[in-house]
LUMVEXNU-147826 format. One record per residue: x, y, z of N, C-alpha, C in turn; residue number from 1. Coordinates in Angstrom, 2 decimals. Layout:
<rs>
      nx      ny      nz     cax     cay     caz      cx      cy      cz seq
       X       Y       Z       X       Y       Z       X       Y       Z NUM
...
</rs>
This chain:
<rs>
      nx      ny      nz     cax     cay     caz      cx      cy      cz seq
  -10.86   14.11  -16.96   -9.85   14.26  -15.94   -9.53   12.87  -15.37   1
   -8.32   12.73  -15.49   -8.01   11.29  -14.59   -7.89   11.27  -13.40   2
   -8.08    9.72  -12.94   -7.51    9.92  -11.34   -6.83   10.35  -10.14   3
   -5.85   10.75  -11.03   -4.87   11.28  -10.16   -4.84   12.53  -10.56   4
   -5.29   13.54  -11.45   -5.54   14.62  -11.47   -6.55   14.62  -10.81   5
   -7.85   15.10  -10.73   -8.82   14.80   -9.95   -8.58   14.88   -8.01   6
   -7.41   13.89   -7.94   -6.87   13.53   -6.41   -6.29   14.75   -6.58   7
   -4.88   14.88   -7.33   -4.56   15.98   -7.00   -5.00   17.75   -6.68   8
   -6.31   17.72   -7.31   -6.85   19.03   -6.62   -7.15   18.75   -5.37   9
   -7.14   17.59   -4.53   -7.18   17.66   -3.18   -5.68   18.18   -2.01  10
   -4.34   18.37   -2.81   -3.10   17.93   -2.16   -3.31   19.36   -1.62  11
   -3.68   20.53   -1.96   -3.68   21.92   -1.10   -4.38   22.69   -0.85  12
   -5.38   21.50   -0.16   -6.98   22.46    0.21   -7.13   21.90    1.48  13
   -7.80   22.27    2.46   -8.46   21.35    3.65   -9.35   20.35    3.03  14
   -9.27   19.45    2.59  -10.69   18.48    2.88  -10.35   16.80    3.33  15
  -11.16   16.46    3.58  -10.89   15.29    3.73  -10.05   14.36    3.36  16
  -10.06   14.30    1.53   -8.62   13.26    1.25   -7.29   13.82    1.23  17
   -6.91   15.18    1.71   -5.84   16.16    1.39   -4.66   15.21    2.09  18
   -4.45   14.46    2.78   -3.20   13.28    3.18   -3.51   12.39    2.21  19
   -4.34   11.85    1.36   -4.36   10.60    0.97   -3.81   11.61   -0.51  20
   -3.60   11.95   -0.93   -3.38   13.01   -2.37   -1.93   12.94   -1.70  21
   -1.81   13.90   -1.01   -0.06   13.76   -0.78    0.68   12.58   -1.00  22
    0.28   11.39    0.13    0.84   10.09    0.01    1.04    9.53   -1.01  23
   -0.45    9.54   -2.22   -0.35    9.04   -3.16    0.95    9.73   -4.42  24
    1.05   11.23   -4.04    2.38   11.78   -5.39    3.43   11.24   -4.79  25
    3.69   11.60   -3.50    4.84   10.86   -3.00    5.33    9.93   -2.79  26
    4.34    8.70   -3.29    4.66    7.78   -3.65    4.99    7.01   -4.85  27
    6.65    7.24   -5.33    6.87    6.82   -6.30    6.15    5.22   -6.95  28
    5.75    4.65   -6.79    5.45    3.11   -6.85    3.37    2.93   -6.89  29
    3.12    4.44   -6.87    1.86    4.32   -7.04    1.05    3.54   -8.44  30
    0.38    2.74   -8.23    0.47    2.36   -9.71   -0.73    3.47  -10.61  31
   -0.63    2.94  -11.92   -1.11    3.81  -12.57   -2.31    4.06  -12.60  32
   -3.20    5.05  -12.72   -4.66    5.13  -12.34   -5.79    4.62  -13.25  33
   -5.59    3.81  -14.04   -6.32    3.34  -14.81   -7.21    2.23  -14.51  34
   -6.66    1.33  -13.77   -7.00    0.67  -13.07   -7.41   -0.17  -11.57  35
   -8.40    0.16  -11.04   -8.96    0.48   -9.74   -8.60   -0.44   -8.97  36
   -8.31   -2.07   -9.32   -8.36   -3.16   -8.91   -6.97   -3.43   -8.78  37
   -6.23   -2.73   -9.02   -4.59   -2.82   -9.22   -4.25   -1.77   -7.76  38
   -5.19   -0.71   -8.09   -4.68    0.81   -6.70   -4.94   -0.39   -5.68  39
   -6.12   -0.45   -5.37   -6.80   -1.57   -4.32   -5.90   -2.38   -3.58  40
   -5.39   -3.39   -4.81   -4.25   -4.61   -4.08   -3.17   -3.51   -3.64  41
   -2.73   -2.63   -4.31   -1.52   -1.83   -4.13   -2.12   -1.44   -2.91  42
   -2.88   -0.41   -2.32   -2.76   -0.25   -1.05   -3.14   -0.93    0.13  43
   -4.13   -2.61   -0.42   -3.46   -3.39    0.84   -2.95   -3.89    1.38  44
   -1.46   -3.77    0.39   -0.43   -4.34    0.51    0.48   -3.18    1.11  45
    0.41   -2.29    1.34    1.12   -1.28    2.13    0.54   -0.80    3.32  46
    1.13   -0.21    4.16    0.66    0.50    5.48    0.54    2.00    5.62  47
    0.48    2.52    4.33    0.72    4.19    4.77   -0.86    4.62    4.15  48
   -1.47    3.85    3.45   -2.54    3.91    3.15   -4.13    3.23    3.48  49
   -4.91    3.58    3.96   -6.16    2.74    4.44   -7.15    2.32    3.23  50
   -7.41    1.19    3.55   -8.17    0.52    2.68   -9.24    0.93    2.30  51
  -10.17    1.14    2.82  -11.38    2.03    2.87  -11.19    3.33    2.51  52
  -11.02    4.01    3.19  -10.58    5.14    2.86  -10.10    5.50    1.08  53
   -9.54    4.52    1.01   -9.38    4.51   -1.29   -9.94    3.86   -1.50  54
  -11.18    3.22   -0.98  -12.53    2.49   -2.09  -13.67    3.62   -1.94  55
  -13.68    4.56   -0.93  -14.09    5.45   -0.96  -14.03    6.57   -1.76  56
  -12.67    7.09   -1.84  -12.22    7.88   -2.77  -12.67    7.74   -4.25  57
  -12.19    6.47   -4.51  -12.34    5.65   -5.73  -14.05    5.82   -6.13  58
  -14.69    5.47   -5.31  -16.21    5.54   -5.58  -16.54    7.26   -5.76  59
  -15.96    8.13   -5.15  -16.33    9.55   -5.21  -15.59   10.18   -6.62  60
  -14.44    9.36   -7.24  -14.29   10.12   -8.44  -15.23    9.40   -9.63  61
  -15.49    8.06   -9.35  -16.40    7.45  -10.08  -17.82    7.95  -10.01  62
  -18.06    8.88   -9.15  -19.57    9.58   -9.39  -19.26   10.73   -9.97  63
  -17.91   11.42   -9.66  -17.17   12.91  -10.09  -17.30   12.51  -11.80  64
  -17.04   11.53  -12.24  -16.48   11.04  -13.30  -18.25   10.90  -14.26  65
  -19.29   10.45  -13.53  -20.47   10.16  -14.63  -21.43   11.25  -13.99  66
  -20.85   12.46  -13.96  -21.93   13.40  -13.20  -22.68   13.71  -15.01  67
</rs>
């Protein structure tokens, strides 16, 4: 499962990243999920997204990912 699948089972549930899943489809200009170090610069270069908050994420599909 990729990244952004993965995110997206968060866009219509209560949990925690369920705004950061939205923001991210709705954002045309999201870059592609392949690369972590690319999302990173991409969202600290914008304001609708918190920094932390997607190194977090990022680290929780990366454990989702070598369970």
């Amino acid at each position: 499962m990729s990244f952004k699948e993965w995110l997206e089972s968060f866009k219509d549930v209560e949990h925690p990243y369920t705004e950061i899943a939205k923001a991210v489809f709705e954002d045309k200009d999201f870059p592609h999920d392949k690369d972590f170090d690319e999302i990173l610069d991409y969202v600290h270069n914008i304001d609708a997204l918190d920094d932390r908050t997607m190194e977090d994420v990022i680290e929780d599909y990366k454990k989702y990912k070598n369970k």
